[in-house]
N, C-alpha and C positions, 0 to 999 in steps of 0.2 A: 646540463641536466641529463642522466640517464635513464633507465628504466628504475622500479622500486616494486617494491613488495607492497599491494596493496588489497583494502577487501572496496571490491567492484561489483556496481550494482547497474543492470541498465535494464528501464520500463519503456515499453511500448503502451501508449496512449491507444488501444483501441475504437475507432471509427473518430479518429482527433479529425476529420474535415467536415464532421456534422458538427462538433463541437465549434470551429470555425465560422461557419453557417449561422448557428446560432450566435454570434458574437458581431453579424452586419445587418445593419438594416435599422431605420427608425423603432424598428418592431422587435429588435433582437432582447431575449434574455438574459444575454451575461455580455460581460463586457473584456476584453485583452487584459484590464487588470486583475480583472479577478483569475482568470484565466494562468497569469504569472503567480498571483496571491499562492495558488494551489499548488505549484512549485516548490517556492520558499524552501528555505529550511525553518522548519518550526521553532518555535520560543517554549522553552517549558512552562507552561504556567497549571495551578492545581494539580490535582492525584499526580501528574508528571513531573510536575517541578521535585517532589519528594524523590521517585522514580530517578529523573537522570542528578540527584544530587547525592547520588550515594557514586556516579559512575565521573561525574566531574564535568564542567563548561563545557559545548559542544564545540570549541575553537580548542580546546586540548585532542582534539582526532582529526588535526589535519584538514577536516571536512572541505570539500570540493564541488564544484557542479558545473553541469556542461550540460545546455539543453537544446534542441532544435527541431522542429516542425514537431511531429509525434514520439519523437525520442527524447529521451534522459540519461543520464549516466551521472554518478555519483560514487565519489571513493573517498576513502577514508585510511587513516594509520592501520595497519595489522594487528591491532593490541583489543584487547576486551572493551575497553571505552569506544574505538572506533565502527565494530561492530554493533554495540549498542544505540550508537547514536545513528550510526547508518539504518538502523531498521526504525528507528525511530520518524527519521525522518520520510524512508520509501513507506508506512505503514500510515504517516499524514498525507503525503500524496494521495495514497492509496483511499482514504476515506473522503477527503475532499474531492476528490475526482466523481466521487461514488454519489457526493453529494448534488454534484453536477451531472449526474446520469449516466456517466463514461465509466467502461469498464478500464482496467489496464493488467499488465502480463509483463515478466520480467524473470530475472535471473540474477542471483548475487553470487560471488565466486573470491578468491582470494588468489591470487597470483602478482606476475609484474605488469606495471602501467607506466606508459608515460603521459602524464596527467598537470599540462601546466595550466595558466591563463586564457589561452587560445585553444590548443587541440587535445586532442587525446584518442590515445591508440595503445595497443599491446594484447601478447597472446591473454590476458586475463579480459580484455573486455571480447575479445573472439568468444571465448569460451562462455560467459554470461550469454550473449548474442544467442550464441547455441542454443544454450538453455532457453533463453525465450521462444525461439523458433520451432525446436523440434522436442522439451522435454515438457513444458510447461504447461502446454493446451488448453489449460484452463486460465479464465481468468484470476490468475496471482501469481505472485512472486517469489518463485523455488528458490532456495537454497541448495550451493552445492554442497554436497553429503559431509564433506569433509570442514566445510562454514560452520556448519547443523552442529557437528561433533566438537569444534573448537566451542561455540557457543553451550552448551550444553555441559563442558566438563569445565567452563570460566568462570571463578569464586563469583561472578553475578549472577549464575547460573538462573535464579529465581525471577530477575530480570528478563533475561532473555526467554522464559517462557511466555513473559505477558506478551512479549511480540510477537509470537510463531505461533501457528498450529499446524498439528500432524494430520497429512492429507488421508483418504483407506489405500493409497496407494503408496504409502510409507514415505511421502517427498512434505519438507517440512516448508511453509509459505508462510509470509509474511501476515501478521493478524490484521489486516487494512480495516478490519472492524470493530477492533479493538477498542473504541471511546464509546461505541456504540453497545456493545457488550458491556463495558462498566457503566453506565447509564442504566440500562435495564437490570443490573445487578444491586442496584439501591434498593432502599428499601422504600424512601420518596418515589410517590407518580411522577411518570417522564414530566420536562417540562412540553408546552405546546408546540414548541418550533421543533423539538424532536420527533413529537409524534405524526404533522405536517411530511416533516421528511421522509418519514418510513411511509406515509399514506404515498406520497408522490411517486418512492423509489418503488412501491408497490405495482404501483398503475402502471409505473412505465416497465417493471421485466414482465409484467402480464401482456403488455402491449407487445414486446419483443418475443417473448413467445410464442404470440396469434402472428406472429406476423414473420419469424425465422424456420428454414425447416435443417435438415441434415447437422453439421456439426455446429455451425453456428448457434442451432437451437437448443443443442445439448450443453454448451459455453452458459447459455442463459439461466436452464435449469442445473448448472454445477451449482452459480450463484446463488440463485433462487434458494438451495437447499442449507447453505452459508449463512445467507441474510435470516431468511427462517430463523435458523438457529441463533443468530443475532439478538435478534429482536425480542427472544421468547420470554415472558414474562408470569410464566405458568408456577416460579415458585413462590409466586408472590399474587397469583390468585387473579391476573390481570387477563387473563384470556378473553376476559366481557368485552373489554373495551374495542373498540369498531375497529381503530386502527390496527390491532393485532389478528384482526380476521384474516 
């Protein structure tokens, strides 16, 4: 096996050893499984299932995965299916994490990997790497420019919008909010365990902003400003409702 052309995605698990913390003890709130659950690669099921049945089986993109301690890494074929289902799947991480309190931060890129069963190495996951460390600062997962531009000019084109949005600093990241935005886009009241979630996820970036100062507290309120706009329910007249405060 050689190196290969692939698009390369790798997240950092932000504060993954509180996450840990919470996962020991008679007293803990989540458990290892759940913990893997969030991992996974997703199953299409509803609005998504339509979604990735116009781009084909998620075993047509090669899809791959390599996880350890606070890291992930995820590659996929170089073709429009493989990039779609690649964001598909870093954007379920991305929510389910979120569900679990934990930010994360990443980079996706397309270059050569060597990416089998056991390891995985190559200048393209250097370069993601990069991106996570020194372009990305906020919590989410940039696209490199030239990812952005492949996806964007891909006959799915309309697809790959549901996944991204464009940051004011022109770097396109992954929508990790995205189920959460179409939920709030119904024209049905959320159901209750949504609205639960968003009270919870509330309490806790209010908590992390009483409680962070310098950039870490600036990471909170990029969020914060993200979720907001998540959650907003203002064209549908919902502003009343307590948990939207």
């Amino acid at each position: 096996m050689d190196y290969e052309e692939r698009f390369v995605a790798f997240i950092d698990i932000v504060g993954f050893e509180d996450l840990i913390e919470r996962s020991l003890g008679p007293s803990r709130s989540i458990t290892p499984a759940e913990i893997r659950e969030a991992l996974e690669v997703p199953q299409p099921v509803g609005p998504d299932q339509i979604v990735l049945g116009r781009i084909g089986d998620i075993s047509d993109s090669g899809h791959r995965m390599a996880a350890f301690s606070d890291c992930v890494a995820i590659t996929t074929l170089p073709t429009e299916q493989g990039l779609m289902h690649l964001l598909h799947h870093t954007s379920h991480i991305g929510f389910r994490l979120i569900r679990m309190k934990m930010l994360c931060r990443g980079g996706i890129t397309r270059g050569l990997i060597y990416h089998d069963d056991e390891v995985i190495f190559g200048p393209a996951m250097n370069e993601a790497v990069c991106m996570e460390k020194n372009i990305a600062k906020q919590p989410r997962i940039i696209l490199n420019p030239d990812v952005a531009q492949f996806g964007l000019q891909a006959a799915e084109n309309k697809i790959f919008s549901r996944f991204v949005r464009k940051d004011d600093d022109g770097w396109y990241y992954v929508h990790t909010l995205r189920i959460l935005r179409m939920i709030m886009d119904c024209e049905t009241e959320p159901p209750n365990d949504i609205r639960e979630m968003c009270n919870e996820i509330d309490k806790h970036i209010q908590m992390e902003i009483n409680r962070l100062s310098g950039d870490k507290r600036e990471k909170v309120l990029w969020f914060k400003k993200y979720f907001n706009w998540a959650r907003d329910r203002s064209a549908w007249d919902y502003l009343k409702q307590p948990f939207l405060r």
